[in-house]
N, C-alpha and C positions, 0 to 999 in steps of 0.2 A: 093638760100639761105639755107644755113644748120640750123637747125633749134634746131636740139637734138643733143646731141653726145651721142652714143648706146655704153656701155660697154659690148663687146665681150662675156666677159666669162657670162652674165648674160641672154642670148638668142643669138635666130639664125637672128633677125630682123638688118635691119640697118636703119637708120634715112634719110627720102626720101627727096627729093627736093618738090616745091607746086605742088598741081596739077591743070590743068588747071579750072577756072572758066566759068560760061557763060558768057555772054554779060549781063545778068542785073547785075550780082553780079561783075560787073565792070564801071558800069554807077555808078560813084560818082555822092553827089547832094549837095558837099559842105563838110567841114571838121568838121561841128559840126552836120551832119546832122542828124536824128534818126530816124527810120522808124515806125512810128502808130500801125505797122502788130506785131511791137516786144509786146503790152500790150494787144491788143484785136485781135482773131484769124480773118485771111484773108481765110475765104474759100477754096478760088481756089487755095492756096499753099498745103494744107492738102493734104495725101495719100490718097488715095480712098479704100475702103471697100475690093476691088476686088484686089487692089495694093497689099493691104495686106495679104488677102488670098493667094495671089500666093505665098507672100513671105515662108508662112508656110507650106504650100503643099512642096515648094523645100526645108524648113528644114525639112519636116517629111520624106521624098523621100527615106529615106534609112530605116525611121521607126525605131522603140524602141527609146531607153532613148539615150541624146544627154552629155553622161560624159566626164570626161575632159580626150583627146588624141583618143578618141576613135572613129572608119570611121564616124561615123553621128554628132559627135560635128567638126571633122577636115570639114566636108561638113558646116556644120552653120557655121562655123567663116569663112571660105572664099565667101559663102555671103553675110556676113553681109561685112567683108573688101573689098569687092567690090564694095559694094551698097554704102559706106560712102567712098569709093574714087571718084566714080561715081559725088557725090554729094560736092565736094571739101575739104572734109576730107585729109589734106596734114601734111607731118613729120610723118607717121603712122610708130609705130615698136613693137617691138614683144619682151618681159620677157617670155622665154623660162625654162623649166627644166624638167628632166626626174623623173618618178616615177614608179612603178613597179604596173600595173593595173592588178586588179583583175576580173574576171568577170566570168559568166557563159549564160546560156539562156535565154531569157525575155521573161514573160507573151506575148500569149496561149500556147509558146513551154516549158512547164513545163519537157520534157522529161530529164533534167540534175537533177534534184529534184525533188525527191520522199521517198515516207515513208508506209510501210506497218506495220500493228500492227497487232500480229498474223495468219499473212499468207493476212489482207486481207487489200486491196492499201486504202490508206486515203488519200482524197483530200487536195494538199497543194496551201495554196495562195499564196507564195511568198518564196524567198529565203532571206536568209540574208546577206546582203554585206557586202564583206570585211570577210568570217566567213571561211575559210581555203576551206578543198576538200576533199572527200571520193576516195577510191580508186573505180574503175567500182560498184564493190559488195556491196559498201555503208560499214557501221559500223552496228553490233547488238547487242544492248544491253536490260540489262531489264530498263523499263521505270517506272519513281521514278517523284513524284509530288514535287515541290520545296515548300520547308518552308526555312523563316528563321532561321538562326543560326544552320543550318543541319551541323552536321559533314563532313570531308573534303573524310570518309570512304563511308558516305551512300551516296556520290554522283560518289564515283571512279569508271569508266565504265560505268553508266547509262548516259541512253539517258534521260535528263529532262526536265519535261516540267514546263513551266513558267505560272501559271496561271495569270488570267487576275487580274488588279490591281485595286481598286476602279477608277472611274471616277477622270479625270487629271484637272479636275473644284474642286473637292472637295479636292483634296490632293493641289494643289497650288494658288484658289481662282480663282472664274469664271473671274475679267478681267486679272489677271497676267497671266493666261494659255490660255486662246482667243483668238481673232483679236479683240474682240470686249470691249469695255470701255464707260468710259462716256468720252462727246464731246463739242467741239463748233458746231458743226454744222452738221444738218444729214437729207438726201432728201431721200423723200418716206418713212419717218417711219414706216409709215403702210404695208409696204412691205420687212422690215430690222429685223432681230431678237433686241427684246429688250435685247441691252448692259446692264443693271440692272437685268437683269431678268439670272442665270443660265442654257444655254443649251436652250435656249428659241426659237432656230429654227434648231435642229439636229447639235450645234457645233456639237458635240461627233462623227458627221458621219466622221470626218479627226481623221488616227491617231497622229497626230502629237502630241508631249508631251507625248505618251503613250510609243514609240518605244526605249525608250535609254538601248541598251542590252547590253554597254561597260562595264558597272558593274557587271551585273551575269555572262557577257563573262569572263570577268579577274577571278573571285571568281571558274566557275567551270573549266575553264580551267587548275587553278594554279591544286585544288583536281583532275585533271586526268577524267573529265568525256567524255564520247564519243561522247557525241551531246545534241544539246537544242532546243527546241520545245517550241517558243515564240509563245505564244495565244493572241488572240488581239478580245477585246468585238466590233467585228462586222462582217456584214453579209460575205460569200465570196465575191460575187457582189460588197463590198466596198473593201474588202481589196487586192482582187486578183490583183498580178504585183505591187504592193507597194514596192517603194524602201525605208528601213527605214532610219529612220531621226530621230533625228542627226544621220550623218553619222559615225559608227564608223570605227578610227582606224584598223588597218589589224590586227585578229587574231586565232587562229587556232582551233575553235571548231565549227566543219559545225554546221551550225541554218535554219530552218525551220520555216515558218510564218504560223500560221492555224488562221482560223478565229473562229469565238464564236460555231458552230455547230462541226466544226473537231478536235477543241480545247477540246470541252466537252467528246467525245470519247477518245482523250487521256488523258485524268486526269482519265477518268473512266480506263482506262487499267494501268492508269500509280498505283490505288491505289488496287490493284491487281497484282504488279509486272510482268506483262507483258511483252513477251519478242518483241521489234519493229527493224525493220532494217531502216539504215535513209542512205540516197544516196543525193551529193550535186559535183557534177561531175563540176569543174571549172578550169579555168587556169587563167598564168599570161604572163601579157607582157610586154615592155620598153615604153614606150606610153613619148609623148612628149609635154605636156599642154603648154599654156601660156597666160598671161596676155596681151589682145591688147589695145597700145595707139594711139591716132590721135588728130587733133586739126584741127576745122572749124575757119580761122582765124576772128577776130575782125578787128579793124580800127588799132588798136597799135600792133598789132599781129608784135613778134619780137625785139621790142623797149624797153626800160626799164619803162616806161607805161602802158604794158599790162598787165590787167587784168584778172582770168578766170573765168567761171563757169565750175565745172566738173560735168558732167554726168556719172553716175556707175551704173552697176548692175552686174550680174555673169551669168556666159554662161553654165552653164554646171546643167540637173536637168534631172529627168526621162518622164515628160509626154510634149505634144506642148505645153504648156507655162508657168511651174515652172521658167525656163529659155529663156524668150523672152521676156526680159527687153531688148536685146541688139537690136530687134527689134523699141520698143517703142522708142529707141535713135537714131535709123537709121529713123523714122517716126519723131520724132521730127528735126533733121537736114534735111531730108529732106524740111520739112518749113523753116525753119530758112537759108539754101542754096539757098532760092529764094530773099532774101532780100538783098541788096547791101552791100558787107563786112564792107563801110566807113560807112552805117547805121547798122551797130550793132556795140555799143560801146566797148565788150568784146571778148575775145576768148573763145571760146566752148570747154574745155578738156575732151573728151572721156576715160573713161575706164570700159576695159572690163576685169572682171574678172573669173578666171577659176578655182578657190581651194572651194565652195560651196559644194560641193559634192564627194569630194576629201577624201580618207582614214583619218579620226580627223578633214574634212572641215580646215577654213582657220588657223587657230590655230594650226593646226601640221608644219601645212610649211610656217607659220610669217615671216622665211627669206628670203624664193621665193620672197616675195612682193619685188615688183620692189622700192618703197617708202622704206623699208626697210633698203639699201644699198644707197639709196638717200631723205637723210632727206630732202633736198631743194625741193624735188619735188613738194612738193603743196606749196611755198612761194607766188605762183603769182594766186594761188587760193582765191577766195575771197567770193564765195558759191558754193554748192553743191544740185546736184540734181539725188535721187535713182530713178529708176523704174525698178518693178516685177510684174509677174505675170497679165499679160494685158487680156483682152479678154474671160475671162473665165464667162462658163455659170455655176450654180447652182446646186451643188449633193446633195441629202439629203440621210441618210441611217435610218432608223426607224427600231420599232421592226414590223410594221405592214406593211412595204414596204421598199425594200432593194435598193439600191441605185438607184436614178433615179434622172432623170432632172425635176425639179419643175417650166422652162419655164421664171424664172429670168435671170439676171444677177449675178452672184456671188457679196453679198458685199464685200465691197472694203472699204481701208483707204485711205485717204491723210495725212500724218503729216507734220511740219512745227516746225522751232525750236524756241521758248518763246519769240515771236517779237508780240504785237499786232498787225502794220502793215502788216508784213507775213503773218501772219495769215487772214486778209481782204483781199489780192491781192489772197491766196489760195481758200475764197469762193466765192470772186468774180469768179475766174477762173470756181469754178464749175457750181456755177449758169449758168454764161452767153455760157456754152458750154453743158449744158443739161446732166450733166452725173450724170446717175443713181444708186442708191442703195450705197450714200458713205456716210462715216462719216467723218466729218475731225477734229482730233484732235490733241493738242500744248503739248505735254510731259513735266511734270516738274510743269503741275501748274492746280487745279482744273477744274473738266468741269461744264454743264449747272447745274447738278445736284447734285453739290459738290463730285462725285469720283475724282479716278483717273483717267488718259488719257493716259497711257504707258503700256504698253512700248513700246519706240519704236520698230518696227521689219527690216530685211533686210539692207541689205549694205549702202541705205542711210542716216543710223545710221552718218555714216560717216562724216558730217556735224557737230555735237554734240562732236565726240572726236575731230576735229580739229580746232572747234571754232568759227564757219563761219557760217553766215544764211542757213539753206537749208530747203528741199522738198523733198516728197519722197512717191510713192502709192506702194498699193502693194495689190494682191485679197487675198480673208483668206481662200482658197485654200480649200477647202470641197473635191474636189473628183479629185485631182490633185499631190497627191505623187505618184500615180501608172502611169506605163509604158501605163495601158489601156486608160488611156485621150488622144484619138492622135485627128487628125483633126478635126472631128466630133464634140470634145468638146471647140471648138473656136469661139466665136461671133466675126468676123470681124468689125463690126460699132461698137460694143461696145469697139474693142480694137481701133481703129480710134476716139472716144469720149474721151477716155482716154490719147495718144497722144495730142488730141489737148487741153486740161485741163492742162496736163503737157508742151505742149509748150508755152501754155498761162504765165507760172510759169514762166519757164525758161525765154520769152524772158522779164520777169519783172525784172529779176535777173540780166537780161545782161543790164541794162537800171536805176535801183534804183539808188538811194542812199545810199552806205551799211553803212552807220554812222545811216541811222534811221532801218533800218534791224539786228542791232547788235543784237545777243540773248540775253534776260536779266533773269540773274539766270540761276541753274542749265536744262542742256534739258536732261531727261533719255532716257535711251537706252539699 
């Protein structure tokens, strides 16, 4: 049975025939039957701890960041497309398209980036993506401390540096620049930063919110300067191999990341006019991303009856699991592939997507979206379910101890879209599967303690712009922009806790009633 028709010019995929099932997931029990396993988790379907670990061992196998086209995300997406063929993931195809990838060396091989200030080498944490190339020799200039409103003169040729900006809690309000907010519901309080409280358990150790250089990049770019030296208030230990985020767009003024001690020497040389050489040695390539779809069939799978639930998250991030949400959907089909297709009432829509970390993320390339050039494509969608960031253990960066694992679990959210139902079936799930250190908040409508609850984060936004019940977790990612999170920083049970919490969601979704799950009022995002 053909199942998709793949438009040629839009990728290299074509739409596959099914692929075989087992024999349980062929043992019908009847045409209205429903499986128990779909609302309360079956143990013995669940991935195992060890399942899982291998999985990310073989995505980290090539080591560094897993970006979109690039050898260690083409190694992750063909196993993941394996693993969820394996498991009767059938009609799988591929939104295709070329971009022109930037890149250079990744955290410990610092040797394509470097920066000397008067003859003597300053330790740099990171490069900036997407920020052009030095020839061998690097650039030299004299170094000029950035104020606003500088002349387009006092920046032409200098190398400037960017000093650090107040704390990104007091410039856009501790829950709109957080993960963390008020809630319906939060296990381990005593172990979770208090959401009311600002900065109340080292946010500030993630740069996130603090990195968006697309503005000073345009501003000294346009005045002709020679390079920027973005400082960031934290230790090296936190910031070293941080790939910054939001990712910007491609543009041409190599940039250098120093953390708060090498940051402080260049302001000091920069207000001295100093003369620094800064060296950011990169290339570029044709690199071939794309968007993977698949579908675990339902009972009506193909029929004008079917329903789906879609599964999303983005494939492409610098450390083992910014980007292994596609995992947590390959863990959750894996459960759901042990149950008999005629007992799951819906079809499972897979996608995976790959523009996150992309030169301007998904927003520069809106028309790549395979949805894009096919409005119909979520017609038969009828909820949605995000997962990011699974499995991650705990970084705190202090001023009295620099990044280190504090022997947690990273908190975590669940959100859900303004259904009080939903929202029951979401803390049911967590309760009854023991997962630790989460909050779970309903966007769009106050929590226990009259805040807010938003915003939502991550791709399973997705739900809220297209109308439909959804779900979506995602960790608040403390020590997980940098390339240096690799194996090491993965709780396997923890990301199996997590799976099966989210499969718990899912198979409610393949099973409700979506007239009582309808979202009521606005869901932010």
């Amino acid at each position: 049975m053909k199942r998709r028709t793949f438009v040629r010019g839009l990728g290299a995929g074509i739409a596959l025939g099914p692929a075989a099932f087992s024999a349980s997931a062929a043992n019908a029990l009847g045409p209205e039957a429903v499986s128990p396993h779909l609302t309360r988790i079956h143990q013995p379907f669940l991935i195992t701890a060890k399942e899982a670990q291998a999985w990310h061992v073989a995505k980290d196998s090539l080591g560094g960041p897993t970006l979109a086209g690039s050898p260690s995300w083409k190694n992750f997406l063909e196993i993941t497309e394996r693993e969820l063929r394996a498991r009767g993931v059938t009609d799988v195809f591929r939104n295709a398209w070329t971009y022109d990838r930037w890149f250079t060396s990744d955290w410990p091989d610092d040797t394509n980036w470097t920066l000397t200030i008067d003859g003597k080498k300053i330790r740099v944490a990171s490069y900036g993506a997407n920020s052009g190339m030095t020839a061998a020799a690097g650039v030299t200039g004299a170094l000029v401390a950035y104020r606003q409103g500088m002349s387009g003169e006092a920046l032409k040729g200098k190398i400037v540096v960017i000093p650090p900006g107040p704390p990104f809690w007091e410039v856009r309000g501790a829950r709109a620049a957080s993960p963390f907010g008020d809630y319906e519901y939060l296990s381990e309080a005593e172990t979770f930063p208090n959401p009311l409280v600002p900065n109340s358990a080292g946010i500030g150790s993630s740069p996130f919110g603090r990195m968006n250089v697309q503005g000073h990049a345009d501003e000294l770019q346009k005045a002709g300067a020679a390079g920027m030296l973005w400082v960031v208030d934290l230790s090296y230990e936190a910031l070293a191999g941080t790939y910054n985020f939001p990712v910007p767009a491609r543009y041409n003024l190599p940039t250098l990341l120093l953390d708060r001690e090498a940051g402080a020497e260049a302001i000091a040389a920069a207000n001295s006019g100093t003369q620094a050489t800064l060296r950011l040695i990169a290339q570029t390539e044709k690199a071939a991303p794309y968007q993977l779809f698949g579908f675990l069939p339902g009972k009506h799978y193909g029929t004008p009856a079917e329903e789906q639930v879609m599964l999303v998250t983005h494939t492409d991030g610098p450390s083992i699991s910014q980007d292994n949400g596609a995992f947590g959907i390959l863990g959750i089909v894996h459960y759901l592939s042990q149950i008999p297709q005629t007992e799951r009432p819906r079809t499972v829509m897979i996608f995976l997507d790959a523009r996150h970390y992309m030169p301007g993320a998904e927003r520069a390339f809106a028309e790549q979206d395979y949805a894009a050039k096919h409005p119909d494509f979520y017609k038969s969608v009828v909820a949605a379910v995000g997962i990011e960031h699974l499995g991650q253990v705990e970084y705190l960066d202090l001023p009295n101890k620099p990044r280190h694992r504090t022997g947690q679990p990273e908190p975590s959210t669940v959100w859900v879209t303004n259904n009080q139902a939903l929202l029951d079936l979401a803390i049911a799930a967590v309760k009854d599967n023991g997962l630790k250190r989460v909050q779970v908040q309903c966007p769009g409508r106050k929590g226990m303690h009259g805040g807010d609850q938003g915003p939502w984060y991550g791709l399973g936004a997705i739900a809220g712009r297209i109308g439909v019940p959804g779900s979506a977790t995602m960790g608040s990612m403390t020590g997980y922009w940098s390339t240096r999170a690799r194996i090491e920083a993965l709780d396997a049970q923890h990301f199996v806790t997590q799976v099966a919490t989210m499969a718990q969601i899912t198979g409610a979704l393949l099973t409700a009633d979506m007239a009582q799950l309808r979202p009521q009022g606005k869901t932010s995002s």
